[in-house]
C-alpha positions, 0 to 999 in steps of 0.5 A, a space after each residue: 790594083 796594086 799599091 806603089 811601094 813608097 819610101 816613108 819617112 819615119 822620124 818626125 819631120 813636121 813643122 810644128 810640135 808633136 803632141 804626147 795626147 794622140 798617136 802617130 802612123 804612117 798608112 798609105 791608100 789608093 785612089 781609084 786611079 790606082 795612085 797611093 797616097 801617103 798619109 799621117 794617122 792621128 788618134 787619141 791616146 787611149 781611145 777604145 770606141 769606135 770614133 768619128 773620122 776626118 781627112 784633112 788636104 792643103 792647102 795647094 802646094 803644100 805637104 802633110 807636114 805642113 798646116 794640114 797635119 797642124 789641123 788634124 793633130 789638134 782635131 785628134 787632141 779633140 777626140 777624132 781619128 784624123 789624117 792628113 794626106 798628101 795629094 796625088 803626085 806631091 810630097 810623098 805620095 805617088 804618081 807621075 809625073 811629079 808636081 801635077 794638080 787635076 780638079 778630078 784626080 785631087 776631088 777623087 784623093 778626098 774620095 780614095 781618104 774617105 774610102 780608108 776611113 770607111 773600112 777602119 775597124 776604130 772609125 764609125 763609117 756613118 761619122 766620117 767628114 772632110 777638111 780643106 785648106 786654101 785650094 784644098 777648100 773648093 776641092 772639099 766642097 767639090 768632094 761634099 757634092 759627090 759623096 754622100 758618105 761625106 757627112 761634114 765638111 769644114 772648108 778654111 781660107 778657101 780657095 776656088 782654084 779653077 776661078 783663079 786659073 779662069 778669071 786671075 786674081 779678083 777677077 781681073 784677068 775675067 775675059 775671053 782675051 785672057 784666057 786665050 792667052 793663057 790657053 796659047 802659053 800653055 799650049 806653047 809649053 806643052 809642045 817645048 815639054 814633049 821636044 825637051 823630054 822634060 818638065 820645067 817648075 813653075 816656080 814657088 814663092 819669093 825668097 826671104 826677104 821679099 821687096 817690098 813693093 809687092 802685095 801683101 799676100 805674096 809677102 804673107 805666103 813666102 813667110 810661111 812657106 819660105 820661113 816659118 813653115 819651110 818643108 823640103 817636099 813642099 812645091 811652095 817651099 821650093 820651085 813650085 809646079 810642073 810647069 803645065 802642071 795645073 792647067 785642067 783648072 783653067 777649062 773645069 769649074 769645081 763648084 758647078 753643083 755646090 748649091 746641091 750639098 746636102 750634108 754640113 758645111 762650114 766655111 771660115 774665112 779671114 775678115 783680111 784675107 785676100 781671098 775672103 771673097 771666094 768663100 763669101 762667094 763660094 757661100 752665098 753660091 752654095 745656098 742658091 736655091 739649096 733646099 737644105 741650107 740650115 746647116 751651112 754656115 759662113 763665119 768671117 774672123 775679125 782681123 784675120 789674113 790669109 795665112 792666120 788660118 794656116 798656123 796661128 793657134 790663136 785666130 783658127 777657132 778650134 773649138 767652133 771646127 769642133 763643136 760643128 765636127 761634132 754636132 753633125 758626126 753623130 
């Protein structure tokens, strides 16, 4: 396979502060679907041994500028050689066509960053884990049930993204009927898509500012996204998916083999956080009938939303990720 040249940007372009305690590279790496993925490397100034690695993703609809990279600069500050990556067909890694997600191709993007560290000369290949954010969460877990190489894995403010596409938000969209209507407007648009030649965006969120009669995490997305943390390569900065672009969620369950992971795995949650049901969910899923369930751990974050655990330095609990990174990458 060869590699698809990508067209890098060099200067520094993320949304949060660079910090002088680790250096910054671009790489790139190929999946096994022959799809290069472009990646920012963090690693500790002055580091000699050979160091414990992470791969961070997220969260969905997001790009490494974003709160993935925020994750591995700090994780590097901490002492591990880090990337955070885009997926396969957004930001600036390749594929086509643009603005596509696949439960196989986005667990296999966690695989093809596992198999870059692996053969790094500075990375200790036995101490490699994984870290995902929001929908990048379940597909962590779902990487963590396939490869062994995978000794740790951190899952925050999780999302289970074939859950939502099946059963909605909360649930409430869980029937055969529901289903079936999203099946027949996605078939409808796909038959459009082929007359038209082209895709259509499925739409990021809100602009600035939003009504106020919607919910509060619509509201707490689109000021992240379309405020503090607005990228021009992100899909929720800007008109979201392909159109289609997602719709293999709706028909493959990503945590069918959960509760068979036997490598470490913490998963943090934010007490008011939308979301916080999937992975209490995802959690307590994992351990059914696991025979090896003392390494799992599920830590709830007082007050916290959704999006506390995409930026707010305050409320992500650093030193616990690296406390966990560090106990079970030894």
């Amino acid at each position: 396979m060869k590699p698809e040249k990508l067209h890098l940007t060099q200067e520094w372009d993320k949304t949060f502060p660079k910090s002088d305690r680790v250096n910054h590279e671009k790489v790139t790496f190929l999946n096994r679907y022959g799809i290069t993925l472009a990646a920012d490397l963090y690693k500790p100034k002055d580091a000699q041994e050979r160091l414990a690695a992470i791969a961070v993703c997220g969260p969905f609809g997001a790009v490494k500028e974003q709160c993935s990279g925020l994750y591995a600069q700090t994780l590097a500050e901490k002492g591990f050689l880090t990337i955070a990556f885009d997926p396969s067909f957004t930001g600036e890694s390749g594929g086509a066509p643009r603005y596509t997600a696949s439960p196989d191709i986005n667990t296999e993007d966690f695989q093809a960053a596992v198999d870059f560290l692996s053969v790094q000369g500075n990375v200790d290949s036995e101490r490699i884990g994984i870290l995902g954010i929001c929908g990048w969460g379940g597909l962590a877990l779902n990487t963590a049930a396939i490869d062994t190489r995978v000794k740790a894995t951190v899952v925050s403010t999780m999302y289970d993204m074939s859950r939502i596409a099946a059963k909605g938000y909360f649930d409430e969209s869980d029937s055969e009927e529901a289903r079936h209507q999203s099946r027949e407007a996605y078939s409808a648009a796909r038959t459009a898509i082929y007359r038209s030649g082209e895709y259509g965006r499925a739409g990021g969120c809100l602009a600035l500012p939003v009504p106020e009669d919607v919910p509060f995490f619509v509201k707490d997305y689109s000021e992240y996204y379309k405020g503090r943390a607005y990228h021009s390569r992100s899909l929720n900065s800007n008109e979201g998916w392909n159109s289609i672009g997602t719709l293999s969620f709706l028909n493959q369950s990503i945590l069918q083999y959960a509760n068979e992971i036997r490598s470490a795995v913490l998963i943090l949650h934010g007490e008011r956080a939308h979301s916080c049901y999937m992975g209490r969910d995802a959690y307590a899923q994992m351990l059914a009938g696991n025979p090896n369930p003392d390494n799992k751990e599920l830590m709830i974050i007082p007050g916290a939303v959704h999006t506390d655990l995409y930026d707010n330095l305050e409320v992500i609990p650093f030193d616990k990720i690296q406390n966990f990174f560090q106990t079970y990458l030894k």
